[in-house]
C-alpha positions in Angstrom: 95.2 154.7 142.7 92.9 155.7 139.9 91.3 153.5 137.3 92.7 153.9 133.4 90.2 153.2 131.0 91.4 153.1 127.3 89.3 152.4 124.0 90.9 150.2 121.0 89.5 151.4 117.7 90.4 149.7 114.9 90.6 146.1 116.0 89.0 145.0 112.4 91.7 147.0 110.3 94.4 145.3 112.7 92.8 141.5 111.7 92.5 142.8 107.9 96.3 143.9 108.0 97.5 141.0 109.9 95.4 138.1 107.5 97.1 140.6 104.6 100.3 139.9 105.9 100.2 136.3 106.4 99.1 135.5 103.0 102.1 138.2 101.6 104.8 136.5 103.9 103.8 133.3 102.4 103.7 134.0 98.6 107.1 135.8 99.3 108.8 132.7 100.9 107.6 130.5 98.1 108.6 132.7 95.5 112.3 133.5 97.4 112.6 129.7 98.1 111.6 129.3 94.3 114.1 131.7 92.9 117.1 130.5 95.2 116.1 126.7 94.2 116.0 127.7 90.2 119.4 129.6 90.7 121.3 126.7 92.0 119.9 124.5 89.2 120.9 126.8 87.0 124.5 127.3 88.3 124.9 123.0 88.2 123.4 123.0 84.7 125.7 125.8 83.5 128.8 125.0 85.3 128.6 121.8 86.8 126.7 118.9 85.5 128.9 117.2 82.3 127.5 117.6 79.0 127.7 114.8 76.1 124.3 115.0 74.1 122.6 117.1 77.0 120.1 114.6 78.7 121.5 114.6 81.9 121.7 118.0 81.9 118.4 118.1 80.8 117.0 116.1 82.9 117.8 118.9 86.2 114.7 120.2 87.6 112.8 122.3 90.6 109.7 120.2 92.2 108.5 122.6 94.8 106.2 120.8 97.2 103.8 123.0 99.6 102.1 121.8 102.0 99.8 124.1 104.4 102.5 126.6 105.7 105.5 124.1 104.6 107.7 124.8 101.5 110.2 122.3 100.4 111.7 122.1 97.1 113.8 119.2 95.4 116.4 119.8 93.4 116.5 116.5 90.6 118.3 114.7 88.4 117.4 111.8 86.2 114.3 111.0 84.3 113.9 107.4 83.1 116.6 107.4 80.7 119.4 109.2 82.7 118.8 107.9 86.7 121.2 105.1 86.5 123.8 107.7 84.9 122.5 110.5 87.3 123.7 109.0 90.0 127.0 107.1 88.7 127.9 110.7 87.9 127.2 112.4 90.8 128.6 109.7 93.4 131.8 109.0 90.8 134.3 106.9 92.2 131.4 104.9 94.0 129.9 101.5 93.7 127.3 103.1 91.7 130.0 103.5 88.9 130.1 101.0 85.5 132.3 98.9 85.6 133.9 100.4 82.3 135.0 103.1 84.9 136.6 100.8 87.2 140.6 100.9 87.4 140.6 103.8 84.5 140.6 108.1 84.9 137.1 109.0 83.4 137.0 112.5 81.8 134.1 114.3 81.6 133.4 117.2 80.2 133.6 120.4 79.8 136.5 120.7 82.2 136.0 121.1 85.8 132.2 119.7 84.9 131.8 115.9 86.7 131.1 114.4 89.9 128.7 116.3 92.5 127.0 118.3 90.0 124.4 119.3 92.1 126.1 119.5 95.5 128.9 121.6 95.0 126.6 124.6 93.4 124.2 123.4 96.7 127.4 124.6 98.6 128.3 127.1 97.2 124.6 128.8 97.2 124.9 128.5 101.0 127.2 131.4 101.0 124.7 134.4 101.6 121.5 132.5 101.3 119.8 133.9 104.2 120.6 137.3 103.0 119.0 136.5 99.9 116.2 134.8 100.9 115.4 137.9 103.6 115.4 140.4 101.2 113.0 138.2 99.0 111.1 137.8 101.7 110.7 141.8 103.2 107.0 142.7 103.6 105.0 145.7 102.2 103.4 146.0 105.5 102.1 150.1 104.2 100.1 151.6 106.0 
């Protein structure tokens, strides 16, 4: 049996290309995360959340949260005038509703705006989210 001997050139390009990488693959999934996260608020403002004078639908906001190689993002409702009607809202009927809504239909508007403003667009973002978030997230990689 003979001996193969082989030489590796290049081994500090590789490193370069691979640290490159990383730090792409990360800005990419922030910024994919990011862009999903501001869609679906902006689907519940637009077509979800009911609107009297605006301030709970004002209130909606992204608070991305990174941590070393961890992304999360919240999606929010409520500031500290609207939290108390953020949630009666969003959990209506529930025992966080007035009792002015007890016993009587409550109508919100627009039409088809009320109740789980924020987690029916959540569902219905789910719906093709990997796709989306995969082609955010495609490296340059070049050569």
């Amino acid at each position: 049996m003979s001996d193969v001997n082989f030489t590796f050139k290049g081994s500090k390009q590789l490193a370069d290309k691979l640290k490159s990488l990383e730090k792409e693959a990360k800005r990419k999934s922030k910024a994919a995360i990011l862009s999903e996260s501001y869609a679906i608020m902006q689907d519940s403002q637009e077509n979800y959340v009911p609107v009297d004078m605006g301030d709970l639908r004002d209130s909606g906001r992204v608070e991305p949260n990174v941590r070393g190689n961890n992304i999360s993002v919240s999606l929010v409702y409520g500031d500290e005038k609207t939290d108390a009607y953020a949630l009666a809202v969003h959990e209506h009927p529930s025992g966080f509703s007035p009792p002015s809504w007890q016993g009587v239909e409550v109508k919100f508007s627009p039409s088809g705006h009320g109740p789980k403003y924020l987690e029916r667009p959540v569902k219905a973002a789910v719906k093709g989210m990997r796709e989306r978030l995969a082609d955010d997230m495609k490296l340059d990689g070049g050569g």
